[in-house]
C-alpha positions as CSV (number, residue, x, y, z in Angstrom):
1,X,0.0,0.0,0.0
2,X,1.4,3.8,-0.5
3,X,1.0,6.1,2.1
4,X,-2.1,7.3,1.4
5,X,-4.0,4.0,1.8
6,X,-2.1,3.1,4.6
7,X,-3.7,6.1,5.7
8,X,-7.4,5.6,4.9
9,X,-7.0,1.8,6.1
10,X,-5.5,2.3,9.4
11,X,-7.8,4.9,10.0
12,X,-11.0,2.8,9.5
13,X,-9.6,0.1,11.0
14,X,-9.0,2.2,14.0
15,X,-12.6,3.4,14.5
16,X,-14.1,0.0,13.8
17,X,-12.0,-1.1,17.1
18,X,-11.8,1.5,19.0
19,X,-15.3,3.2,18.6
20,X,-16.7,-0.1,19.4
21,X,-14.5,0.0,22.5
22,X,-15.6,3.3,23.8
23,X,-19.3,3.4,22.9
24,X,-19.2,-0.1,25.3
25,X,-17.0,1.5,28.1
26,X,-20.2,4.3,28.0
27,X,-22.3,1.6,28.5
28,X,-20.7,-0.2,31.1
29,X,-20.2,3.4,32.7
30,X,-24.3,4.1,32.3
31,X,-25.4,0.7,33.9
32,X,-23.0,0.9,36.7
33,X,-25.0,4.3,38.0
34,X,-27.2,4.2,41.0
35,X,-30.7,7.1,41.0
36,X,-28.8,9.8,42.5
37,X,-26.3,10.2,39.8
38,X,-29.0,10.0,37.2
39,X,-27.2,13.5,35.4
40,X,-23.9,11.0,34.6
41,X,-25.9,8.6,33.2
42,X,-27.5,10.4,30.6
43,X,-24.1,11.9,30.1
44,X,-22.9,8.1,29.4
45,X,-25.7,7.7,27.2
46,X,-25.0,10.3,25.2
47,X,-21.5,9.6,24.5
48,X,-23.0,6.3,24.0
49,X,-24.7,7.5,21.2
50,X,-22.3,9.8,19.8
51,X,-19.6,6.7,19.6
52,X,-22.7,4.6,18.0
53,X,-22.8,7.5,15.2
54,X,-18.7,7.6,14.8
55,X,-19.2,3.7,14.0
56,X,-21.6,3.8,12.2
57,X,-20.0,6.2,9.2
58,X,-16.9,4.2,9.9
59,X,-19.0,0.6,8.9
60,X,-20.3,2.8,5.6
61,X,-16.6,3.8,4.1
62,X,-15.0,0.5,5.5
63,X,-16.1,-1.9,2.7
64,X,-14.3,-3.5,0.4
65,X,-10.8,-1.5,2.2
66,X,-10.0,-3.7,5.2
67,X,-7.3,-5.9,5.9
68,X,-8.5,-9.7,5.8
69,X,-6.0,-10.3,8.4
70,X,-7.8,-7.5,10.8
71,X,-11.3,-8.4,9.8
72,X,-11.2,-12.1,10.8
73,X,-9.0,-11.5,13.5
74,X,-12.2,-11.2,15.8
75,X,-11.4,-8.0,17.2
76,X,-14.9,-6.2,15.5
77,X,-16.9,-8.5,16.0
78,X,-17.0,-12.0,17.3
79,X,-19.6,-15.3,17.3
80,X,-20.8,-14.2,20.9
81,X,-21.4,-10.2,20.2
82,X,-25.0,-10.2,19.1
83,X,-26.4,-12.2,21.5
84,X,-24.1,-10.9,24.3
85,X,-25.6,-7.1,22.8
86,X,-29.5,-8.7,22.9
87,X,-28.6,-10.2,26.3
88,X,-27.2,-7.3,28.0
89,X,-29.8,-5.0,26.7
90,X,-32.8,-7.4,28.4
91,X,-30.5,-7.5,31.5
92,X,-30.5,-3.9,31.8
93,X,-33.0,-2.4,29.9
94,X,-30.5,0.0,28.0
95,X,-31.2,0.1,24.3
96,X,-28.4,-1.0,22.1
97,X,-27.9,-0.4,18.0
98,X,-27.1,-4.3,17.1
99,X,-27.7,-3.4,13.4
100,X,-24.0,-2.1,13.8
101,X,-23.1,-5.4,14.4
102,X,-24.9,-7.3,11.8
103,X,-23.6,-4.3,9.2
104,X,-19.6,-5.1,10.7
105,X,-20.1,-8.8,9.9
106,X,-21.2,-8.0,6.2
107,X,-18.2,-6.0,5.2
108,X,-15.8,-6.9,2.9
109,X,-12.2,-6.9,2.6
110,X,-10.5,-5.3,0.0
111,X,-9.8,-7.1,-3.3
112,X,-7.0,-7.4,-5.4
113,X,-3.2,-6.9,-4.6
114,X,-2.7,-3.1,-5.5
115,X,-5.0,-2.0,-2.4
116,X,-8.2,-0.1,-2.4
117,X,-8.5,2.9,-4.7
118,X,-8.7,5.8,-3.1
119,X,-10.8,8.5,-4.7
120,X,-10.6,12.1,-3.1
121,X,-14.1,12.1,-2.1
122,X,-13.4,9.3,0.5
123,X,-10.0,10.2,1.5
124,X,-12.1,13.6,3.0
125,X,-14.5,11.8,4.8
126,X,-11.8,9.5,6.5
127,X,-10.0,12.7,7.0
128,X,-13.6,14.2,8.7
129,X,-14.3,11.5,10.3
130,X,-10.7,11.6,12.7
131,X,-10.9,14.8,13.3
132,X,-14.4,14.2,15.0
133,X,-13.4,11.1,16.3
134,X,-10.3,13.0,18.2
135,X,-12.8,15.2,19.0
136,X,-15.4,12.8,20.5
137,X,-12.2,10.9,22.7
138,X,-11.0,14.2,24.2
139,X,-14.6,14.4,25.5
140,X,-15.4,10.5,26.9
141,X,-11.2,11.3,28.1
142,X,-12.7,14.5,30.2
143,X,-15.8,12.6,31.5
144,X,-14.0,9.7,32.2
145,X,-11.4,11.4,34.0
146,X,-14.1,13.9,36.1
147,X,-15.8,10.5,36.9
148,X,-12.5,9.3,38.1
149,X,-11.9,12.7,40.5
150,X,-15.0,12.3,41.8
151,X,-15.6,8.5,42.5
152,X,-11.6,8.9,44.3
153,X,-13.0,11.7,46.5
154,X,-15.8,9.3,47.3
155,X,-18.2,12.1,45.7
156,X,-19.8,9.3,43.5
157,X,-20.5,5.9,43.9
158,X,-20.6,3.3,41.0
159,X,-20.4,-0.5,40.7
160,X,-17.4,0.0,38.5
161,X,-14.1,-0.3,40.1
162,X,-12.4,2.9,40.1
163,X,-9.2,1.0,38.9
164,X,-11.9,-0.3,35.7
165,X,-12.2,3.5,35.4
166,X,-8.3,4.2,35.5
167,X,-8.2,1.2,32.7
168,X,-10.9,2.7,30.4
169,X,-9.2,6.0,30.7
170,X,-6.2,4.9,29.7
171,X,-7.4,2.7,26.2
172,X,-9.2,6.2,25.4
173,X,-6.2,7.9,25.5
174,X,-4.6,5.7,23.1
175,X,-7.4,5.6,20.7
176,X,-6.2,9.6,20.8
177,X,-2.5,9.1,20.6
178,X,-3.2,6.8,17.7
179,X,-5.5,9.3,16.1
180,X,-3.3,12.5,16.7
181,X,-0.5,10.0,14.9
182,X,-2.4,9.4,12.0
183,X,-3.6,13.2,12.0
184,X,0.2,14.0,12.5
185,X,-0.5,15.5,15.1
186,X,2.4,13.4,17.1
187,X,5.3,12.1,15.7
188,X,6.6,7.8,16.4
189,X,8.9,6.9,19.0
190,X,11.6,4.4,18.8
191,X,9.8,2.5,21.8
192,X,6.9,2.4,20.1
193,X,6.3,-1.4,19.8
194,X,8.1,-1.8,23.5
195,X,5.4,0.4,25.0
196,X,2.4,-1.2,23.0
197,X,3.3,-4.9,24.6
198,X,3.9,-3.1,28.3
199,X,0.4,-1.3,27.7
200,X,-1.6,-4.3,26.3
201,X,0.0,-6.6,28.9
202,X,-1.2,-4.1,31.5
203,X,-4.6,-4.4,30.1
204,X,-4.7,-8.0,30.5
205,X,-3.5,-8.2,33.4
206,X,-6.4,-5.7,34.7
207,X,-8.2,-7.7,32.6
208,X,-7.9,-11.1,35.2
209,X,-7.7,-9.2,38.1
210,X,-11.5,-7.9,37.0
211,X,-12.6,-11.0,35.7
212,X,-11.6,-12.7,39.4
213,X,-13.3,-9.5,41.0
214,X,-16.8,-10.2,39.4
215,X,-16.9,-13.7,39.5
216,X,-19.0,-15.4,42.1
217,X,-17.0,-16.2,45.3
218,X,-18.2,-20.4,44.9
219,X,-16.8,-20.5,41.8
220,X,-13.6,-21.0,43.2
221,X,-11.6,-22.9,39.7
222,X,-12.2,-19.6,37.7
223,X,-11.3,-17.1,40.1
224,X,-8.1,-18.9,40.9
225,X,-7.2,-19.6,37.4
226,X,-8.0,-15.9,36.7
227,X,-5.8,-14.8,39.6
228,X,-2.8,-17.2,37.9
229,X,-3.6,-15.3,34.7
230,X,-3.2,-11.7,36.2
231,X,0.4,-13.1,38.0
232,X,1.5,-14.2,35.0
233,X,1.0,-11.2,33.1
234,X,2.3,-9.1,36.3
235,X,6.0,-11.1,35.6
236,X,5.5,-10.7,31.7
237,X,5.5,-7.0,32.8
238,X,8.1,-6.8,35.3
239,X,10.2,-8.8,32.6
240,X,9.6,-6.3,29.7
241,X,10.0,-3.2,31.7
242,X,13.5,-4.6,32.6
243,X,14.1,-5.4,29.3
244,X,16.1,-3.5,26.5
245,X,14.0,-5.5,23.3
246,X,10.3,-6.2,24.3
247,X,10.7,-9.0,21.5
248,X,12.4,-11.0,24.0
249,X,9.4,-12.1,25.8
250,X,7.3,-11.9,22.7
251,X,6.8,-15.6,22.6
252,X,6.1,-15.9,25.7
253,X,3.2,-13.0,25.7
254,X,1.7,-14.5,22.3
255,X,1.4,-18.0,24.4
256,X,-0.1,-16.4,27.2
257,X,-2.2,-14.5,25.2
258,X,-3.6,-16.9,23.4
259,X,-4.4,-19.0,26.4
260,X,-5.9,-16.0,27.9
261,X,-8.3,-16.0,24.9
262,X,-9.4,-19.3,24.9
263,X,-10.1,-18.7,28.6
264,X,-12.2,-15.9,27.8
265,X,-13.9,-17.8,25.3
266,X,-15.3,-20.2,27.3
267,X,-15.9,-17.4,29.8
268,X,-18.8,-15.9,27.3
269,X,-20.2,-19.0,26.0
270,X,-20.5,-20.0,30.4
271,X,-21.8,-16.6,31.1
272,X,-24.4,-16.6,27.9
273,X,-25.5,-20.5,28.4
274,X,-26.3,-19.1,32.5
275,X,-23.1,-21.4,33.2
276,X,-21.1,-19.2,35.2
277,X,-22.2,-17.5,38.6
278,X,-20.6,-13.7,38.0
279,X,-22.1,-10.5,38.1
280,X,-20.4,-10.1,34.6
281,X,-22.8,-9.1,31.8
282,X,-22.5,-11.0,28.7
283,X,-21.1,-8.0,26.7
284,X,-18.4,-7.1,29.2
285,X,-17.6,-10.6,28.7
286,X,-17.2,-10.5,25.3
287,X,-15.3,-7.2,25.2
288,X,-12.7,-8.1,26.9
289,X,-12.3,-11.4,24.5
290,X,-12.2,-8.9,21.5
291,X,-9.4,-6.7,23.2
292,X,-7.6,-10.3,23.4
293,X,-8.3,-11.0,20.4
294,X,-7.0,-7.7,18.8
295,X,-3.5,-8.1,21.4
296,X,-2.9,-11.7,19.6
297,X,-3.0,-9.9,16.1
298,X,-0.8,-7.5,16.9
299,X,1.7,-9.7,18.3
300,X,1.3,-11.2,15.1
301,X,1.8,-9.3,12.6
């Protein structure tokens, strides 16, 4: 690809994760709100609905110019997110747009080995559609991190951990840095790959410590194989920091990783089938298996 289709693909390919991401982490925040703080949850909503919209003109100008690598890496989409999206709306009664899910599984990846053409009509509206998209982050970032102030000053209360809040904080703010990159807005470091396995390896880690956190108490096999997971990944990360090449424990993080997966795979087919006693809804579930799922692809590639 030349630069300018790099360009256009890593953009969409961007908002088809990330939006995804964020639109969720608003839902997640909305649902975890108790009466009195009624004025954040239709703040959650709303970003809710904003992300839905970012999405949505991401799914339009996104077929036929994917990678076939990223679009059946399971990082959109997998076999679990429309009935985890049907089940955690009847769980909680908060409406979600699962036609953006059925239109994510129709696209297309691009055909033919020169790339996709590029006409200057849609490199605009990729162009548009980051700058709103940076836009929309630096506002879920300020809510998120208001939320945060205020939950830490014991101002707010909220069944979300405030560490969960730290942790969606921080994936919005590289769905920013990744979007002021493209913009060239920042420029890439050196450590670049380094600091993407620290980061993602953080995120799984927070990832098993949540997963042990919301698990029923009885269920005593999950919460102690998620608890070997997060100790795992806390070595993997003590390793790499102490590391010059983050390559040397690639291997390793890729095996993990994709042990991880296949953990949280059965994790949403148990929670979906009424298998597994958690207070984790079926989309959180699968969430968390599509961030895994997007880790083990870049580790990949």
């Amino acid at each position: 690809m030349d630069r300018t289709q790099d360009y256009m693909v890593s953009s969409l390919e961007l908002h088809l994760f990330f939006a995804r991401i964020m639109k969720e982490h608003a839902f997640f925040l909305k649902a975890g709100f108790l009466p009195p703080n009624a004025a954040l949850a239709r703040e959650s909503e709303r970003l809710m609905r904003e992300f839905e919209a970012l999405l949505a003109r991401a799914i339009t100008l996104s077929n036929c110019t994917l990678r076939r690598c990223v679009l059946d890496a399971g990082e959109f989409f997998t076999e679990f997110t429309d009935c985890a999206e049907q089940k955690t709306q009847c769980l909680t009664g908060i409406p979600i747009d699962r036609e953006l899910t059925a239109r994510t599984e129709k696209l297309e990846s691009c055909r033919g080995e020169g790339g996709p053409r590029v006409s200057q009509q849609l490199l605009c509206q990729v162009r548009q559609l980051n700058r709103e998209g940076l836009q929309l982050v630096n506002a879920i970032i300020a809510f998120k991190e208001r939320l945060l102030s205020q939950v830490d000053s014991c101002r707010v209360f909220t069944a979300n951990y405030p560490l969960l809040i730290r942790h969606i904080l921080r994936e919005a703010r590289l769905y920013r840095e990744h979007l002021m990159r493209l913009e060239g807005m920042s420029r890439c470091r050196r450590e670049e790959l380094r600091d993407s396995e620290l980061f993602w390896n953080q995120i799984m880690m927070e990832h098993a410590l949540f997963i042990r956190g919301l698990l029923d108490p009885g269920e005593e096999a999950l919460v102690d194989t998620a608890d070997d997971f997060a100790e795992s990944y806390r070595r993997l990360l003590e390793t790499s920091a102490a590391a010059n090449d983050a390559a040397m424990c690639r291997g390793n993080t890729l095996a993990l990783t994709r042990k991880f997966r296949d953990f949280k795979r059965a994790g949403v087919e148990g929670i979906e089938a009424c298998k597994i006693r958690s207070i984790i809804l079926p989309l959180l579930a699968d969430h968390v298996l599509r961030e895994a799922n997007h880790y083990i692809r870049l580790l990949e590639a």
